[in-house]
N, C-alpha and C positions, 0 to 999 in steps of 0.2 A: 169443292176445293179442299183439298187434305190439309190438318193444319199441321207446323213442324213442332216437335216436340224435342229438346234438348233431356240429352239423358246426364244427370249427375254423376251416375256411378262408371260412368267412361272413364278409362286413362288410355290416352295413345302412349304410341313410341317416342321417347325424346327424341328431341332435336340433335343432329350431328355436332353439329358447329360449339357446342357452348360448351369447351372443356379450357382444362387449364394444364400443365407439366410444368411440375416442381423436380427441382435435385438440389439436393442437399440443402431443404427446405428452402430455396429460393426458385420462386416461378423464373421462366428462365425468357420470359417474351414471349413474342404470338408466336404460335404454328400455326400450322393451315391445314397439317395432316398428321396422324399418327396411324400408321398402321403394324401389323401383325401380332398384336395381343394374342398371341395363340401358343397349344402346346397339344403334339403331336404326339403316337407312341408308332414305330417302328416295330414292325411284324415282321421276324426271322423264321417263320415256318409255314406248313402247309395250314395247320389246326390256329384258330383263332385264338392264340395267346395274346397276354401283353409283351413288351418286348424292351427295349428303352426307348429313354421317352427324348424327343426331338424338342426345341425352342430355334425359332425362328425369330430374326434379328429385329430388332421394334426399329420402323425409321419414321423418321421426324423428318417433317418437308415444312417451310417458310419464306414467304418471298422476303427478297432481298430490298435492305433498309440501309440507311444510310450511315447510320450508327454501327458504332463498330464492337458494342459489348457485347453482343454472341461471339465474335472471334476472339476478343480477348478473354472469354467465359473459355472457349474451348482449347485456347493457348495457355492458359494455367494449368489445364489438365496433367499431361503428359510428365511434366517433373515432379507433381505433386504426389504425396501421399491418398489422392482422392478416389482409388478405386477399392472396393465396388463404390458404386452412386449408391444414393438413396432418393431413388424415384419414384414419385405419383403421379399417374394423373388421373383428372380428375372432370366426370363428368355431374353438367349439371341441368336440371326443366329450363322452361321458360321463365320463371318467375328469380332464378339464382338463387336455388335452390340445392346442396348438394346432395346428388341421389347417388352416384355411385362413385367408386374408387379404387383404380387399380397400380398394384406395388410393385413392378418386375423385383424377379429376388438378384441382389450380386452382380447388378450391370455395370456394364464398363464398354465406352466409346471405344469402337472400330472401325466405325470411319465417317470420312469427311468428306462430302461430294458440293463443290462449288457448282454454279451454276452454268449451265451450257449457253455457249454463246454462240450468234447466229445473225450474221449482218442482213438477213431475210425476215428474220423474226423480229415481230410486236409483242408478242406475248410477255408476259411478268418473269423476272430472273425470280428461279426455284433454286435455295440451297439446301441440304438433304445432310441430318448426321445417321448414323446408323450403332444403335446399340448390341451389345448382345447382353445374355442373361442368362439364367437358372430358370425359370418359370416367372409366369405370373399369379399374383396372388390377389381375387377380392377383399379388399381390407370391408368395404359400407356398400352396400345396399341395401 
């Protein structure tokens, strides 16, 4: 019988789930998702140059609570002096730990997707804001 031997010097992949989004230094409640932390470069020729560079819109997905401070968080916006944001977020291990940190540059809300409704459907109401930006930038790792 083989015996199992634990290896110390492993690190896995963190976990999805244990992250936080702050703006303008206030966490802003749960998501449930953030995606497209990304930054593309657009290629105008035949020959493998750089080209300009693409940013694709970060959205923020969270089910729907009964509380109404994200909509009055996102109804202050619009008259206010508050763009760009100053956004984080922020992931963390198992133990709540922070291990990494990312800073879109110069964002600013472009939109607002309430949740689709569906007198068929059981599923959880999903509301969706969608940023755009400049890039994003690794503040910690």
């Amino acid at each position: 019988m083989a015996k199992f031997v634990v290896n110390p010097q492993r690190h896995d992949p963190y976990k999805n789930f244990k992250f936080r989004v702050s703006i303008n230094g206030k966490p802003i409640g749960a998501v449930s998702e953030v995606s497209s932390l990304a930054e593309s470069v657009i290629k105008n020729s035949k020959r493998k140059l750089p080209g300009l560079q693409k940013f694709p819109n970060i959205t923020m997905k969270r089910g729907v609570f009964k509380q109404t401070k994200f909509y009055k968080w996102i109804a202050s916006l619009p008259g206010s002096k508050k763009f760009p944001m100053d956004i984080v977020i922020e992931q963390f291990d198992e133990k709540h730990k922070l291990v990494a940190a990312y800073h879109p540059t110069n964002a600013w809300l472009s939109k607002i997707e309430g949740p689709a409704l569906k007198a068929d459907g059981n599923e959880v109401l999903i509301e969706s804001i969608e940023l755009s930006h400049e890039g994003v930038e690794l503040v910690k790792c």
